[in-house]
C-alpha positions in Angstrom: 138.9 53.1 62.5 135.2 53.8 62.5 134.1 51.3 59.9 130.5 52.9 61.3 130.7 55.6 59.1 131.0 56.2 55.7 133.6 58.3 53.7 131.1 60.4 52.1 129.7 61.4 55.4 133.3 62.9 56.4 135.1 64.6 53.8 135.7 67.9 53.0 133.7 70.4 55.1 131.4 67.6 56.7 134.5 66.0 58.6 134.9 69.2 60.5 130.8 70.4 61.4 130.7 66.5 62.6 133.4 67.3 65.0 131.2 70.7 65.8 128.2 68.8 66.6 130.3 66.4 68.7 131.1 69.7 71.0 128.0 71.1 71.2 126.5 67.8 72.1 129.1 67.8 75.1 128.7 71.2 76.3 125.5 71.7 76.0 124.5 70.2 79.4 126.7 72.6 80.8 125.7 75.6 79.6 121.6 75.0 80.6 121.8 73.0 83.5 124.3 74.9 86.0 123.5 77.9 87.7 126.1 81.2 87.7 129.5 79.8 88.8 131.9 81.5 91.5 134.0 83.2 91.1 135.5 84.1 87.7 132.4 83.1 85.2 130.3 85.8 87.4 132.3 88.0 87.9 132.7 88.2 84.1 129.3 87.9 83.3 129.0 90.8 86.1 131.3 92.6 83.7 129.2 92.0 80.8 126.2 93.0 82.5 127.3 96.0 83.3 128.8 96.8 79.8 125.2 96.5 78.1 123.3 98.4 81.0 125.2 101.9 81.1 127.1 101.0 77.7 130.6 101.5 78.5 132.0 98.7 76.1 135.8 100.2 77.2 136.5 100.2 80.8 136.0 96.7 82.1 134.5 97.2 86.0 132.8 94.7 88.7 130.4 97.0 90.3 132.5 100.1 90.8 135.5 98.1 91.2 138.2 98.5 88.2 138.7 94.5 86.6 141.4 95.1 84.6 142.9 91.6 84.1 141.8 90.3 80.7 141.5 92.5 77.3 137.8 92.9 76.4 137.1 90.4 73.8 135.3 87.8 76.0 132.8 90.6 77.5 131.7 92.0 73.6 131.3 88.4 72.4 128.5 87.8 75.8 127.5 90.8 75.0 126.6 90.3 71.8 124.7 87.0 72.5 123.0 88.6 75.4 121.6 91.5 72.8 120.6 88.8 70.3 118.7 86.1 72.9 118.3 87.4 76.2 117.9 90.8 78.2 120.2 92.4 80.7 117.9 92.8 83.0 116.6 88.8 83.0 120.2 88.0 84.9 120.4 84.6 82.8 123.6 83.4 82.9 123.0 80.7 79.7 122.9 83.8 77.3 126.4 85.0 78.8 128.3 80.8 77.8 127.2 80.6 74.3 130.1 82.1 72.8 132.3 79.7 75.0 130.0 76.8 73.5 130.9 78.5 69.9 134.4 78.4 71.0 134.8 74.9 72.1 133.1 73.8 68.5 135.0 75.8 66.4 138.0 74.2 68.4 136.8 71.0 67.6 136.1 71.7 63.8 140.0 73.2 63.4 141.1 70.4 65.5 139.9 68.2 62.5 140.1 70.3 59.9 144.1 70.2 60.8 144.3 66.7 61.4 142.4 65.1 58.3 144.7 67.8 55.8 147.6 66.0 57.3 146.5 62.3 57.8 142.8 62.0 56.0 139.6 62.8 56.9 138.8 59.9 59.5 141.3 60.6 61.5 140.3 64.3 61.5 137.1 63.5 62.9 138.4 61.7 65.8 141.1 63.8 66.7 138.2 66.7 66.7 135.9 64.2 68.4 138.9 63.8 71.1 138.9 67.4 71.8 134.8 68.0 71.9 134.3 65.6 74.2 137.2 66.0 76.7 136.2 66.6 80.2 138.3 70.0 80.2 136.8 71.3 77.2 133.1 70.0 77.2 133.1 71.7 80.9 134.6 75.3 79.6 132.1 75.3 76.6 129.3 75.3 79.5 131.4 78.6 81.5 131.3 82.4 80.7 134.8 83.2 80.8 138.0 82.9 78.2 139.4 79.5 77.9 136.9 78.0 75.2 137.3 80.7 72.8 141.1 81.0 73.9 141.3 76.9 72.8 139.1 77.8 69.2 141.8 81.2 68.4 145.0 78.7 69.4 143.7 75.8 67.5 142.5 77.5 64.4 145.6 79.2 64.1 148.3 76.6 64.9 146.1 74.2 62.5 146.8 76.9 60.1 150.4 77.1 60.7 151.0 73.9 60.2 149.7 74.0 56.2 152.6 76.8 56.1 155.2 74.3 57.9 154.4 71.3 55.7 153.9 72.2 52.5 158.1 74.1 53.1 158.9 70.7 54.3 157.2 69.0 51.2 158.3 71.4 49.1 154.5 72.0 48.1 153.3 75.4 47.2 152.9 77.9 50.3 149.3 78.5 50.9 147.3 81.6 50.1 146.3 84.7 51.6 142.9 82.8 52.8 145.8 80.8 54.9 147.6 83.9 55.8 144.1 85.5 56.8 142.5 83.0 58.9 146.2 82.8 61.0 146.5 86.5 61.7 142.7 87.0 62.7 143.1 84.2 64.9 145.8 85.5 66.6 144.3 89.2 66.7 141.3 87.7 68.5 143.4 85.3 70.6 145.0 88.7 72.1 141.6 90.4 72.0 140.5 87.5 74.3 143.4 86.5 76.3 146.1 89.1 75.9 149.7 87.1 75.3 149.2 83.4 75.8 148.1 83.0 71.8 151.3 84.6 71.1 153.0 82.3 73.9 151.9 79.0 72.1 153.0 80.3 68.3 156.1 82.0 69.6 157.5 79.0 71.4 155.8 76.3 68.1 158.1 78.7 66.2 161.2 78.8 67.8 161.3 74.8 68.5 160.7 74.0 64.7 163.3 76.4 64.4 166.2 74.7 66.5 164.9 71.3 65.5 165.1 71.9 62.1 168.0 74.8 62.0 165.3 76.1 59.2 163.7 79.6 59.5 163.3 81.1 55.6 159.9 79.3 55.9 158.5 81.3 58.3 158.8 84.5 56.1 155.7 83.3 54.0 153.4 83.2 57.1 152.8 86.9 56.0 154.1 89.2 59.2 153.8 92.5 57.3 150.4 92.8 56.9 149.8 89.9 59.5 151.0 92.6 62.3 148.7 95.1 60.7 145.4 93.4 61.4 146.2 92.8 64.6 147.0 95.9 65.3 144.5 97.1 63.6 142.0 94.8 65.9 143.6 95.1 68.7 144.7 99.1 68.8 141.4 100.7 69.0 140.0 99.4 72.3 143.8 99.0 73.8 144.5 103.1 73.0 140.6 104.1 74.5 141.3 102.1 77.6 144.5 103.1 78.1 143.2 107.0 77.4 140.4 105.7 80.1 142.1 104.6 82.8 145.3 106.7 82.4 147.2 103.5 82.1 146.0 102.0 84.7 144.4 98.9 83.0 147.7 97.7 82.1 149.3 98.4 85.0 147.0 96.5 86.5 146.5 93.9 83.6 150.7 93.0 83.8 151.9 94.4 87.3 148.8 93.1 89.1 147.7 89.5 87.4 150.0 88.5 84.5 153.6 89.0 86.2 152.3 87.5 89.6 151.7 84.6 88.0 154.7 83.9 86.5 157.2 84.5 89.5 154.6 82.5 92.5 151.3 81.1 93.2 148.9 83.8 92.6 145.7 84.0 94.4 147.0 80.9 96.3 147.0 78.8 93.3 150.3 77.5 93.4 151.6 73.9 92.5 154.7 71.7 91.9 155.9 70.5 87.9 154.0 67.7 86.8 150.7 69.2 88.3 149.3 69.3 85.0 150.6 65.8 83.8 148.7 63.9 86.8 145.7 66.1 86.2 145.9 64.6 82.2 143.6 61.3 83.2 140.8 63.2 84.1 140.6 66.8 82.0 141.8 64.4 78.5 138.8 62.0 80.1 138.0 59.6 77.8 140.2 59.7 75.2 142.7 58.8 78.4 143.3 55.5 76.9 145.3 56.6 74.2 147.6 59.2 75.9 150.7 56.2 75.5 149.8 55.5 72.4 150.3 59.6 71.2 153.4 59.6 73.7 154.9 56.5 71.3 153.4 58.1 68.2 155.0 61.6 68.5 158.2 59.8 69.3 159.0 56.7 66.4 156.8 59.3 63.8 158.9 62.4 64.8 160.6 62.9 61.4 156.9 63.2 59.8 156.4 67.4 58.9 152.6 67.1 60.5 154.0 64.8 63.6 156.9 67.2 64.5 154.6 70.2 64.1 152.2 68.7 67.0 155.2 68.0 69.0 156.6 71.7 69.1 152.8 72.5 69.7 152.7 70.6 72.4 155.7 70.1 74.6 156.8 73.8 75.2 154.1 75.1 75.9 152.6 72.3 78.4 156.5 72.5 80.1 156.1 76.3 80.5 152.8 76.1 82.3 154.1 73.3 84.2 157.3 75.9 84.7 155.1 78.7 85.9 154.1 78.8 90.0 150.5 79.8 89.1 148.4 76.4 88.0 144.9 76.2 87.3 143.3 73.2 85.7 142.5 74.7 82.2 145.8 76.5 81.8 147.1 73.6 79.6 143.9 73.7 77.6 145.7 75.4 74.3 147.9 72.7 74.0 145.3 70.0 74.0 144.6 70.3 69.9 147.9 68.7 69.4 147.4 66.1 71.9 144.2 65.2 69.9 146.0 64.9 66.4 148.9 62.4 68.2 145.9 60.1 69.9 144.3 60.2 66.6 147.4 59.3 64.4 148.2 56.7 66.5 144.5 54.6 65.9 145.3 54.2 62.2 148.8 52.0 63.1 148.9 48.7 65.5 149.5 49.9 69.4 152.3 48.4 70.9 151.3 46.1 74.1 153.0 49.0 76.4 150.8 51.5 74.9 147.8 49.5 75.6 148.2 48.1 78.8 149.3 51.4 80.3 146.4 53.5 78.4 143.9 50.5 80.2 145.4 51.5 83.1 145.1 55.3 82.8 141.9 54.6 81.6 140.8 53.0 84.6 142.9 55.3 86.8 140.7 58.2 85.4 137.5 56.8 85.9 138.5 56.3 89.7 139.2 60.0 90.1 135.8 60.7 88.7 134.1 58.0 90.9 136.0 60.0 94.1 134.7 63.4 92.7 131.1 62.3 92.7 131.5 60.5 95.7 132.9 63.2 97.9 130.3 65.5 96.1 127.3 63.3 97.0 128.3 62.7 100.5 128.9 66.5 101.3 126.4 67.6 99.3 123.9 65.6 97.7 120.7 64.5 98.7 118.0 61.4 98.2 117.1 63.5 95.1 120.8 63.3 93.9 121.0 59.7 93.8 120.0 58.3 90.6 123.0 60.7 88.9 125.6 60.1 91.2 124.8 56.6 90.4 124.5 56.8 87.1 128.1 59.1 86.6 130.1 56.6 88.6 128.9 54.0 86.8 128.9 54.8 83.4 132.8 55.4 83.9 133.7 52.2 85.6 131.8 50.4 82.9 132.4 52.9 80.2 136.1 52.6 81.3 136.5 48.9 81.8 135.2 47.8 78.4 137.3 50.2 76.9 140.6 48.4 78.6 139.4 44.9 78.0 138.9 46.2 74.3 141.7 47.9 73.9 143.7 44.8 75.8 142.5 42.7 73.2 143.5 44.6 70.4 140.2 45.7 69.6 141.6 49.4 69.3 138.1 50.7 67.1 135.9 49.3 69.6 138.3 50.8 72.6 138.0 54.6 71.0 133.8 54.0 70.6 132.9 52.8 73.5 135.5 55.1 75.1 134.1 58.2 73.2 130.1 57.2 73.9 130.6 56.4 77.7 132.4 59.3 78.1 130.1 61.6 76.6 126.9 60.1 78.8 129.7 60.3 81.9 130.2 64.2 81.6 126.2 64.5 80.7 125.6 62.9 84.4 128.3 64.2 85.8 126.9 67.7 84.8 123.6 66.2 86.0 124.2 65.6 89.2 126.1 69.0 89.9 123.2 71.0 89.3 121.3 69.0 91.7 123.4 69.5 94.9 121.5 72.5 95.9 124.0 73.3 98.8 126.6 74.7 96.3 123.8 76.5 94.2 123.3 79.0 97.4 122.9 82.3 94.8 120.1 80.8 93.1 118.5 79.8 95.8 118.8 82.9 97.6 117.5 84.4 94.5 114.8 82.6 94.3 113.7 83.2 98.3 113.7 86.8 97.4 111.2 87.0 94.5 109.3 84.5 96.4 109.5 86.9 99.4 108.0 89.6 97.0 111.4 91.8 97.8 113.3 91.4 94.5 114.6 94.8 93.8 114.8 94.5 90.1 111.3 93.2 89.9 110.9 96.9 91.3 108.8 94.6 94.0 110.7 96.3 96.8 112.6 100.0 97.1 116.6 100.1 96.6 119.0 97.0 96.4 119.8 94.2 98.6 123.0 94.4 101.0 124.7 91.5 101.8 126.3 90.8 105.0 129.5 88.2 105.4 128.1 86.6 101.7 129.4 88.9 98.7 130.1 86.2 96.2 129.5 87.7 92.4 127.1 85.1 91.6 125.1 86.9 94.4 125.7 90.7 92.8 125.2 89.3 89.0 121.4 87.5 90.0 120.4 90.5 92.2 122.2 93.2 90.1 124.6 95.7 90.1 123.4 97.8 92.6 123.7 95.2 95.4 125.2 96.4 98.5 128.5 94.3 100.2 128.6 95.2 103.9 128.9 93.7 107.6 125.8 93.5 109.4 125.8 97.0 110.9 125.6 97.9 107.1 122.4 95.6 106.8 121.2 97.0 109.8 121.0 100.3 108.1 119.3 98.9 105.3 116.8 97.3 106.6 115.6 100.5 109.1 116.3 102.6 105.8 113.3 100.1 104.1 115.3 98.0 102.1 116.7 94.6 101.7 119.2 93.0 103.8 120.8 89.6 103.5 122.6 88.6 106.7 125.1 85.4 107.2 125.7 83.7 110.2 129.2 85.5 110.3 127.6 89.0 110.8 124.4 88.1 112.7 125.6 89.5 116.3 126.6 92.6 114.6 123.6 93.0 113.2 121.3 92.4 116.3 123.7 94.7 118.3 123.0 97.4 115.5 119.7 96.6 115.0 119.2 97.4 118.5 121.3 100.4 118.3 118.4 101.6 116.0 115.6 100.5 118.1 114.4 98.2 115.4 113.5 94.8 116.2 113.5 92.7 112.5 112.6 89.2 112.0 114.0 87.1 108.4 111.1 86.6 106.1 113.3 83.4 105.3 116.3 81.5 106.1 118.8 79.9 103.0 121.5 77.6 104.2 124.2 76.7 101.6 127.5 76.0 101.1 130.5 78.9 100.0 132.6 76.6 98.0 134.9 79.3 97.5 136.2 79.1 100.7 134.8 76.4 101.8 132.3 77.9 104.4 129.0 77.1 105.5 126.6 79.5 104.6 123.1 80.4 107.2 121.8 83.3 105.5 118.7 85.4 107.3 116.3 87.6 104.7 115.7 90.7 105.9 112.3 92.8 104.7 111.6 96.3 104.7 109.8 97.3 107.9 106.2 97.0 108.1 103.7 98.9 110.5 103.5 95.5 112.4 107.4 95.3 112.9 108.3 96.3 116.0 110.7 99.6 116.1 
């Protein structure tokens, strides 16, 4: 298993900041390239915003809108980056993803950091190489929003927990307090960042090793006195002052309104059947696809191994919960994909049985084809001339990338299977991410954005008096890039605006309404500009008209 590198280059520390560099080489193309996302990443970057310009680092609000769904974590962590790189007022969203990119590395150095204590340092590396450049995770490191960070608190502390778990079943000394430290801080920021679902994936790892074993004295040295404290103690402060805030209202909100919802039907129309999240596996494990048989057959004939049995509790009830739950969304299963990376390392240092690698060539093929049909249906809706070197370029690097991986792996070249895997995919995503940013229909917020300052009339330039109102287009990528102040209306609203001297933005949607009250206010406006785009939120085309103040020419 890579014979490229040396020994020296991986132990200790290095094994782990390899795996790190491996991330941020993924995500990195992510996190410059694409332009505010809809709906979630702006409407926390919205959040953020917001937070550093009236300094409310409490309450958690979209415009004047209560958004009490998530604990805070995710908005001080952007807002700290923001402080450090950017301004508030510049509306950059790549300031606002860098502690996701942080995330998804440190995921990737714990990844290995567990994985080479329990089975060396080489195959640390790859199991950490596994994770950095999975398509789920090298995607999320580019996004403003929880699930990279969530993935770097789960990992580092169930990569913890496992030193606790093994040395009881080696009958090895129980680590330290560093041990018992980095497991309680990482849960007290898990909950900081993503409320329960860190104490979802350690409470169910912990009653499965449990049963399994019928052995629980060893989970008394894990340190839950003052464990409890610090996250308390981290926790308490903000929970108490929002809760004193909002006179309870964040949490009623927070469980009532988003978490309980989700566990009882598809909320937000995200529903799906069990086994949603296993069929999705292929693409979001992309490339490291090939050896999802091989873990399968791992975690099963190594089962009575401490570290192989820990991955395995890890793993399966947590994945069978979310598939258990009516709400799915594709990165949901992301905290369980650490212990996934450990089995498809493990199983490269033994001989693959020809089951394992005939049906890994197959799943490896079979996920290239569902990225060749994303591009595809991309391009054709959306791309352009421009768009066709990377479209190119993505579906062939994984038909390639992904055939000489099978006919490697076929032929029992298993080293040569995982490189070629792990390069081709890495170029894949890079394209992949490429081409996204180029399909300028789907990037209608930027280029809206962009028409405005061009039009002289962006009102945070202070180029043009009060803010924009939109009309039949309120997407938050719209309210972050213009700011806060943006107005959402119909196009009586816009009207208004526009006889009042300001901005209006009107869709196609709201266009009669807004010649009918146009003309109700004896004004007669014509668009500076016209955007057309695509709302791939709902899946509406977008024909947006720009709307000036009124000059002396206008007629009234």
């Amino acid at each position: 298993m890579m014979p490229m590198i040396d020994d020296r280059w991986i132990e200790g520390w290095r094994g782990p900041l390899l795996a790190a560099l491996i991330a941020l080489l993924a995500g990195l193309p992510t996190l410059m390239t694409l332009g505010p996302l809809d709906r979630d990443e702006s409407r926390f970057a919205q959040a953020t915003a917001q937070m550093l310009e009236t300094g409310d680092f409490v309450d958690i609000r979209f415009q004047d809108q209560p958004r009490h769904k998530k604990p805070v974590g995710i908005h001080w962590l952007q807002a700290a980056a923001v402080s450090l790189v950017s301004d508030v007022e510049n509306r950059d969203i790549r300031p606002y993803r860098i502690p996701s990119l942080l995330g998804a590395m440190l995921a990737a150095a714990a990844c290995a950091w567990g994985a080479g204590l329990a089975w060396g340092a080489r195959t640390g590396v790859l199991a950490g190489a596994f994770l950095g450049v999975s398509f789920l995770l090298s995607s999320e490191a580019g996004i403003a929003k929880t699930d990279a960070m969530l993935c770097a608190t789960v990992t580092v502390a169930m990569a913890v927990l496992s030193r606790f778990y093994v040395a009881h079943r080696e009958r090895a000394p129980v680590p330290g307090r560093r041990y018992k430290l980095a497991l309680w801080g990482a849960v007290a920021l898990g909950v900081l960042i993503k409320g329960p679902i860190i104490l979802m994936v350690v409470g169910l790892a912990l009653l499965a090793l449990g049963l399994w074993d019928r052995q629980w004295r060893w989970m008394k040295d894990i340190g839950w006195g003052w464990g409890v404290v610090l996250v308390a103690l981290t926790v308490g402060p903000w929970a108490m002052a929002v809760t004193v805030r909002t006179d309870g209202a964040f949490w009623g909100t927070a469980l009532g309104g988003d978490l309980f919802p989700k566990l009882v039907g598809g909320h937000e129309r995200h529903g799906g059947l069990p086994g949603y999240y296993l069929l999705l596996s292929p693409l979001l494990l992309y490339p490291a696809t090939l050896l999802l048989p091989a873990a399968a057959i791992t975690g099963w004939t190594r089962r009575a191994e401490p570290a192989v049995r820990f991955a395995l509790c890890w793993l399966i009830p947590t994945w069978l919960a979310f598939e258990l739950f009516p709400t799915k969304l594709w990165h949901y299963t992301l905290p369980t994909f650490g212990a996934i990376c450990w089995l498809m390392a493990l199983s490269v240092s033994q001989p693959l049985t020809d089951l394992g690698r005939r049906v890994g060539a197959g799943l490896m093929i079979f996920g290239a084809l569902l990225i060749t049909i994303l591009v595809g249906y991309g391009f054709s809706e959306f791309g352009g001339q421009a768009d066709q070197v990377w479209a190119a370029l993505t579906i062939g690097l994984a038909l390639i990338g992904a055939g000489i991986a099978a006919f490697f792996l076929l032929g029992r070249e298993t080293d040569a299977a995982v490189a070629t895997a792990l390069g081709f995919g890495l170029l894949t995503h890079m394209t992949f991410v490429f081409l996204l940013g180029g399909l300028g229909d789907l990037w209608t917020a930027p280029r809206l954005t962009q028409a405005i300052r061009e039009a002289g009339l962006h009102p945070m330039e202070g180029r043009a008096p009060g803010a924009v109102t939109l009309a039949g287009y309120s997407e938050p990528s719209a309210v972050f890039l213009l700011g806060t102040d943006t107005r959402l209306g119909d196009g009586a609203d816009a009207a208004r605006a526009v006889a009042a001297g300001r901005v209006a933005v009107v869709d196609q949607s709201q266009q009669a309404q807004f010649d009918a009250a146009a003309a109700g206010l004896s004004i007669a406006p014509r668009p500076v500009t016209v955007v057309e785009g695509f709302n791939y939120s709902n899946g509406d085309p977008l024909h947006l008209s720009v709307y000036g103040p009124l000059s002396e020419e206008t007629p009234r």
